[in-house]
C-alpha positions in Angstrom: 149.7 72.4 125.9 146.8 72.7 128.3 146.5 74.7 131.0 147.1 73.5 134.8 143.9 73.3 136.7 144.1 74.5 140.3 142.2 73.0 142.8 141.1 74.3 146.1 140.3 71.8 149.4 137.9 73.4 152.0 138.5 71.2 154.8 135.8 71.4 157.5 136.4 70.3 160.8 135.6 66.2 161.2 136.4 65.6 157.7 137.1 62.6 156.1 140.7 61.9 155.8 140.6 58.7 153.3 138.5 60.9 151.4 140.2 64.2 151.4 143.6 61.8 150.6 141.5 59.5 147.4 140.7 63.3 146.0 144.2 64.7 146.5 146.4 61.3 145.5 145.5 61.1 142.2 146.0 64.4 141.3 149.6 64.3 142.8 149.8 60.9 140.7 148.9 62.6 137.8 151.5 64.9 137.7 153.9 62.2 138.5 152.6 60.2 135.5 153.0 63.2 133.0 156.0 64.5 134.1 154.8 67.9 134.2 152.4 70.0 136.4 148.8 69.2 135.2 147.5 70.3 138.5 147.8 72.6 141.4 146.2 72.6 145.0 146.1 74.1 148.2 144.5 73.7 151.1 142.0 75.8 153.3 139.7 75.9 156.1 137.2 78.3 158.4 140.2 79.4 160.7 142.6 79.8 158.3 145.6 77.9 160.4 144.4 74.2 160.3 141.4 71.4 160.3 141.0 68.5 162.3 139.8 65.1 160.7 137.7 62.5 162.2 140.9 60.2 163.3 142.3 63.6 165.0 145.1 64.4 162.8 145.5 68.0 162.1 146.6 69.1 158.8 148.2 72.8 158.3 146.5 74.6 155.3 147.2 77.2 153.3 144.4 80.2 153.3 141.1 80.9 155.0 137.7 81.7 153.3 139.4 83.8 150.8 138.4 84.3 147.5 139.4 81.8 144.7 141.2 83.1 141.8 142.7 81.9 138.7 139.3 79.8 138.0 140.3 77.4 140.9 137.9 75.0 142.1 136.8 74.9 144.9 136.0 71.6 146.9 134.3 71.3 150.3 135.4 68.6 152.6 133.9 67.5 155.2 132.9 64.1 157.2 131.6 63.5 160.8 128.8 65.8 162.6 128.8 68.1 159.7 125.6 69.8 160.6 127.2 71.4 163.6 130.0 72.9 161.0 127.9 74.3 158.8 128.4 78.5 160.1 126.4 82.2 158.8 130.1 82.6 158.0 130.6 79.4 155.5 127.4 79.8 154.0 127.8 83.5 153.1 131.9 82.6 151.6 130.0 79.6 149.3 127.2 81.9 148.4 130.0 84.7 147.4 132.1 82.3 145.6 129.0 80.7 143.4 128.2 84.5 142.8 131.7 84.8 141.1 131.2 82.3 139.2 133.2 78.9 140.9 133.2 76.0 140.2 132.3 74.1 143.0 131.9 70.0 144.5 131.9 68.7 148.0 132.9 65.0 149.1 131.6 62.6 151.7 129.1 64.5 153.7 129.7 67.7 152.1 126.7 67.7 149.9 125.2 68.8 153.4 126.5 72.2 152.9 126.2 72.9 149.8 122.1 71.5 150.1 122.2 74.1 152.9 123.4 77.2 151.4 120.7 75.9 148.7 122.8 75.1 145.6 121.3 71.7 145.0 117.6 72.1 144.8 116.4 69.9 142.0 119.4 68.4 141.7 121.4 65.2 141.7 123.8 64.8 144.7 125.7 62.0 145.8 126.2 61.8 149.6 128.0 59.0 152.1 125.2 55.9 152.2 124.8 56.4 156.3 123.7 60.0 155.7 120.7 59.1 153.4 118.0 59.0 155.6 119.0 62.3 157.5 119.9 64.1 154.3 116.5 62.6 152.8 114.8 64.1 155.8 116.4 67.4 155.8 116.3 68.0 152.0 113.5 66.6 150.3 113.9 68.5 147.1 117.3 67.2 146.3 117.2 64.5 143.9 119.6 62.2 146.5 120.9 59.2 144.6 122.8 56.4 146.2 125.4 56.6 143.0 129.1 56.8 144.4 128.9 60.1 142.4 127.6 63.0 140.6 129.9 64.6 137.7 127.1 65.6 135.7 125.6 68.1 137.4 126.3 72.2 138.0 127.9 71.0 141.7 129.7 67.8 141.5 129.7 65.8 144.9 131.3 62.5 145.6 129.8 59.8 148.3 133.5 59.4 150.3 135.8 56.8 150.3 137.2 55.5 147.9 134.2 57.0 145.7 136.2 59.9 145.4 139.4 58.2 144.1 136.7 57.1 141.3 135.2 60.7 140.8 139.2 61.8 140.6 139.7 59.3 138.3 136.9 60.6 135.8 137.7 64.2 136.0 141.3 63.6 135.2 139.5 61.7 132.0 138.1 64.1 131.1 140.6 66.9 131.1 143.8 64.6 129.6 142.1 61.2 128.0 141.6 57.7 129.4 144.8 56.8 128.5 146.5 59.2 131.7 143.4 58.4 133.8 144.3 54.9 133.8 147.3 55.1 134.0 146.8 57.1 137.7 145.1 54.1 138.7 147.8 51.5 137.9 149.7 53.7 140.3 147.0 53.7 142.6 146.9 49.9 142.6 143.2 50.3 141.7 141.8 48.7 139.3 138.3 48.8 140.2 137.4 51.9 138.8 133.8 52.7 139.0 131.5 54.8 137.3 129.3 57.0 138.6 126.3 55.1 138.0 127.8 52.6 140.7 126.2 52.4 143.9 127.5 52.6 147.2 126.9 49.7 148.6 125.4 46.6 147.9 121.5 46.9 149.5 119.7 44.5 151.2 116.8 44.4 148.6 119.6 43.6 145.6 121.7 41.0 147.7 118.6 38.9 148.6 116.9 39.7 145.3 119.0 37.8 143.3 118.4 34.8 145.3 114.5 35.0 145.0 112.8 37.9 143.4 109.9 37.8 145.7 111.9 38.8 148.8 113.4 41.5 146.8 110.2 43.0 146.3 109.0 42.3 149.4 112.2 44.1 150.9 111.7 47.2 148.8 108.2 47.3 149.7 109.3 47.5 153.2 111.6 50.3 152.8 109.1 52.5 150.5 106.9 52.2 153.5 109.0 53.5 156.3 106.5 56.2 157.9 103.6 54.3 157.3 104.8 50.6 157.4 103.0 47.6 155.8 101.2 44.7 157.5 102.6 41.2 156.8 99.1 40.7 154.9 99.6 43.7 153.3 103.0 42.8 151.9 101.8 39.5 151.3 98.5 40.6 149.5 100.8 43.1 147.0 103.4 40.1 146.2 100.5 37.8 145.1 101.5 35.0 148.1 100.0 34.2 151.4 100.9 35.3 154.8 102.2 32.0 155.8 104.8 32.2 152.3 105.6 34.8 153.4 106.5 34.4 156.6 108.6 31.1 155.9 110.4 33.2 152.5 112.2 35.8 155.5 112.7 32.9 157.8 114.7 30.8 155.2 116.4 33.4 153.6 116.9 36.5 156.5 116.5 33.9 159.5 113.5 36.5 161.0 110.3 37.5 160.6 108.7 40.1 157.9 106.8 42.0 161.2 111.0 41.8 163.1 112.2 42.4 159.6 110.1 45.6 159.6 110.9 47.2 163.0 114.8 46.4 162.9 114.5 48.9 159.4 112.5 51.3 161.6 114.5 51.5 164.0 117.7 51.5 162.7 116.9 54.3 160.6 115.2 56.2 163.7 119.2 56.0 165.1 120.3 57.2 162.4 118.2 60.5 162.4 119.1 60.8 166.2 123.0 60.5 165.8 123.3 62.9 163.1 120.3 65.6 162.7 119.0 67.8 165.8 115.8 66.9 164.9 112.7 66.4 168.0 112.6 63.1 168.9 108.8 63.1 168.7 109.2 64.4 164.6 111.9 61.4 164.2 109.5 58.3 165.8 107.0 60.1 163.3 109.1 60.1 160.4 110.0 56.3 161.4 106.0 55.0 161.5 105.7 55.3 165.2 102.4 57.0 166.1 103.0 56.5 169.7 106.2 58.5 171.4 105.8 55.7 174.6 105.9 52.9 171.8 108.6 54.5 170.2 110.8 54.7 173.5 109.8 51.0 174.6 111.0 49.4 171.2 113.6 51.9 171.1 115.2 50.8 174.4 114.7 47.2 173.6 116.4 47.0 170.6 119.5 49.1 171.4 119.5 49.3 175.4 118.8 52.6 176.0 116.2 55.1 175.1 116.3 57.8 172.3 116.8 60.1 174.7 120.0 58.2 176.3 120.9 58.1 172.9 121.0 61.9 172.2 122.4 62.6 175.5 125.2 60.6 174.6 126.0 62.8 171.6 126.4 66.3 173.7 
């Protein structure tokens, strides 16, 4: 009979609770399946009493930042504003426990943490799809992948959601056979399994490029050249088409302009930097193509109605 397989949640303040309940449920299920107790848990957090998730409920816990025995692993949870959770005092507990020898994954966001108490250096990670550009940004040695997630690495990581049902799904594979695995998903009502070579989410380059090639390419042109963005000429010289194709291929298909088309993708991605890194403006409009901070502002404010700083403001 094989051993049971303990399990450790580090719940961070913010976290995710669908995804902290798709990494929990099927283990629960799974001992519900085969009658017997294939795996343990319990729960922790930084203060040792409780952890708040992002929709405000608080869950008790078990432990603190205690060590892990009995080989449990050990998985980090976390979700919104992340980068203002990550403490000297977390770092130094993950440091600890990788020095002893855990095994250890994060979920949603958590790849954040574990990138910053730099465990993931030149390695795969999966992380939720809005963090990308931030992560991208703050990380550029990490091999980021827009899988749903990552099993086959030293430090498995999971995108959120329901990707973690899926990464759940293939762990509990791997330690008792398909057969149990699927089994937790009839339970689950989910029969959508993924693998981790899934991506999040369907992009725009993929949707539109299987209606006409060229505007896929076009599209992934575009987002290749965020800090140094392509002319409509340009775009139009590299996909072998005129200008004027070009302009009517976006209009039929994305009902806009390649040059709008271009500065919606700046911009929103600029947002995204300024709602969750603590990065200078003046480094994101950079980073987004904008050589001019007064430009950046100006298209800034008319696009979203207020100005980056406004935006950042509204964060504190």
């Amino acid at each position: 009979m094989t051993p049971t397989i303990d399990f450790v949640f580090l719940l961070i303040e913010d976290f995710s609770h669908l995804a902290f309940s798709c990494a929990l449920e099927p283990l629960r299920i799974a001992n519900l399946v085969a009658d017997r107790e294939l795996y343990r848990w319990h729960l922790a957090s930084t203060n040792g009493r409780s952890a708040t998730c992002s929709n405000r409920a608080i869950t008790l816990v078990d432990r603190g930042l205690y060590p892990t025995e009995n080989h449990e692993m050990l998985m980090v949870v976390s979700g919104l504003h992340v980068q203002h959770h990550i403490t000297p005092e977390l770092l130094k507990y993950l440091r600890a426990e990788r020095a002893r020898g855990t095994s250890i994954g994060a979920i949603c966001s958590g790849a954040f943490i574990l990138a910053e108490a730099g465990f993931l250096q030149e390695r795969k990670a999966a992380v939720h799809w809005e963090y990308h550009d931030v992560f991208a940004e703050r990380f550029p040695d990490v091999r980021l992948t827009k899988s749903v997630f990552v099993a086959d690495e030293k430090f498995v990581t999971a995108s959120g959601g329901a990707a973690v049902a899926d990464l759940m799904l293939h762990m509990i594979s791997g330690d008792h056979g398909r057969d149990l695995a699927s089994a937790v998903a009839d339970q689950m009502v989910y029969n959508a399994v993924r693998e981790g070579t899934a991506t999040q989410k369907v992009s725009m380059r993929s949707r539109y490029g299987l209606r006409n090639s060229r505007l896929g390419e076009a599209i992934r042109l575009i987002e290749e050249h965020v800090e140094t963005p392509l002319s409509s000429s340009d775009i139009a010289d590299r996909l072998g088409i005129s200008t004027r194709q070009l302009e009517r291929m976006f209009e039929r298909y994305m009902n806009t302009s390649p040059k709008r088309y271009v500065m919606e993708m700046r911009l929103n991605r600029a947002r995204n930097l300024i709602v969750q890194s603590d990065q200078a403006l003046t480094e994101i409009a950079m980073a987004c193509g904008f050589t001019s901070t007064s430009h950046f502002s100006k298209a800034y404010r008319e696009h979203f109605g207020k100005t980056p700083g406004n935006q950042r403001s509204t964060l504190n």
